[in-house]
N, C-alpha and C positions, 0 to 999 in steps of 0.2 A: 167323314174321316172319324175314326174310332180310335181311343186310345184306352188302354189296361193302365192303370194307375194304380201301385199298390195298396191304397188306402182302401180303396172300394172295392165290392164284388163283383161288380158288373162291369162292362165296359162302358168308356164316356163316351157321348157323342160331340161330337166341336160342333158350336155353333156360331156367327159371326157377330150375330150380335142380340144379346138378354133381350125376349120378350117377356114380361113379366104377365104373371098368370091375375085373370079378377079375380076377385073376392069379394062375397057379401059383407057390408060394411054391418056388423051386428044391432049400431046406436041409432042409423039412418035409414037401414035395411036399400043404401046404393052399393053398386058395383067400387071398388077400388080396389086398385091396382100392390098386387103383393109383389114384395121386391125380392130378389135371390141374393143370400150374400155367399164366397167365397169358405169353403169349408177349411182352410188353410189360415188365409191373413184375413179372414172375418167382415173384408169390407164387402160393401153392396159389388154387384155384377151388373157391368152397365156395356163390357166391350165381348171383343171377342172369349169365349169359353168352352169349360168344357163340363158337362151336363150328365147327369142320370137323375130323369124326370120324374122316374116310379117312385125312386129313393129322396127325391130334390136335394141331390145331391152337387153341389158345384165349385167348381176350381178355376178359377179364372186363368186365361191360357199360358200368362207369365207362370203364375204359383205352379200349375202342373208341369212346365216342363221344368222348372226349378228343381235338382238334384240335391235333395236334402240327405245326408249323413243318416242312416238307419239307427245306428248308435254313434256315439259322443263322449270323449272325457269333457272335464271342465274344471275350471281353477276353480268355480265355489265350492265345488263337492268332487272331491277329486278320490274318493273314497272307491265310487261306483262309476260305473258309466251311467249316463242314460240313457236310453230308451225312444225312438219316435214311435207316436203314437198317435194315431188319425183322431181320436177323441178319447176323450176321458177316463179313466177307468173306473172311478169312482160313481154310485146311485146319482149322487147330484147331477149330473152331469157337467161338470165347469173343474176345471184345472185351475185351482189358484199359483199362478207364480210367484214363487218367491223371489224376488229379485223388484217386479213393479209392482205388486200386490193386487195388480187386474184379474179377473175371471176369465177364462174362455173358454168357448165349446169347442172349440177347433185344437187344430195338431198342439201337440206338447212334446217335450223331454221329458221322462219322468222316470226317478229313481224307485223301484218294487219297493228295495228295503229301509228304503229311512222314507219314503214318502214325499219326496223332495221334487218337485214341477219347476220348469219353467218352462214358458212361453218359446216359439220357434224366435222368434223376433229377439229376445232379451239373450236367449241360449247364442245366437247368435251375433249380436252384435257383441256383448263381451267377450268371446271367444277369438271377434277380430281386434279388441283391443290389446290381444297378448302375441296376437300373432298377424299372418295375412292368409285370412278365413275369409270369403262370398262372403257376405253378407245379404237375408231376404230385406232387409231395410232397405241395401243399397240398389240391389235388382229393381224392386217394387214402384221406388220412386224415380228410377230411370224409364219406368213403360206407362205406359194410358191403358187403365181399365176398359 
């Protein structure tokens, strides 16, 4: 089964369950085992997913069928909207949120003109504290990676 996921160019393949690829270990020169994390909520991929291998690209099957809002207002910055954006825009490659002050590689909100990021996680769960917005917090910890 194949899915178009707007984040990526390719299409995903579902797979049932992450085999994770070896890897020369460069200190021991053994094989071990490289882990996939989630392109979205950043954690490891351990369950069912959805994959482009060329790209090691992956979304775990909850995070992809999860309907995230394209754009967004928001009480912190109610100026602009933001923006969903599969990664970063900036050289660095890490979205600093303003809201938890973490870094990620993965999806973001992000304001072009004041430069203002937050995290899918923080955009969202403050969003359900003013209103009654999904929340990916509340999805995520409802399902088994």
């Amino acid at each position: 089964m194949e899915l178009k996921h707007f984040s990526h160019e390719h299409p995903l393949m579902f797979i049932q369950k992450q085999i994770h690829a070896p890897t020369a270990d460069s200190s021991s020169g053994e094989e071990e085992e490289e882990a996939a994390y989630c392109c979205l909520c950043e954690d490891r991929v351990e369950g069912p997913s959805y994959c482009c291998t060329d790209c090691r690209f992956y979304l775990h099957k909850t995070c992809a069928e999860f309907e995230l809002a394209l754009e967004i207002n928001h009480p912190f910055h109610p100026k602009h909207p933001f923006i969903l954006l599969p990664k970063p825009p900036h050289r660095v490659g890490i979205f600093l949120c303003w809201f938890c002050h973490m870094g990620r590689r993965g999806f973001g909100y992000h304001c072009a003109l004041c430069n203002f990021n937050l995290d899918v996680n923080c955009a969202l769960f403050q969003l359900s504290m003013v209103g009654n917005f999904p929340t990916l917090v509340n999805v995520l910890s409802t399902s088994i990676h």
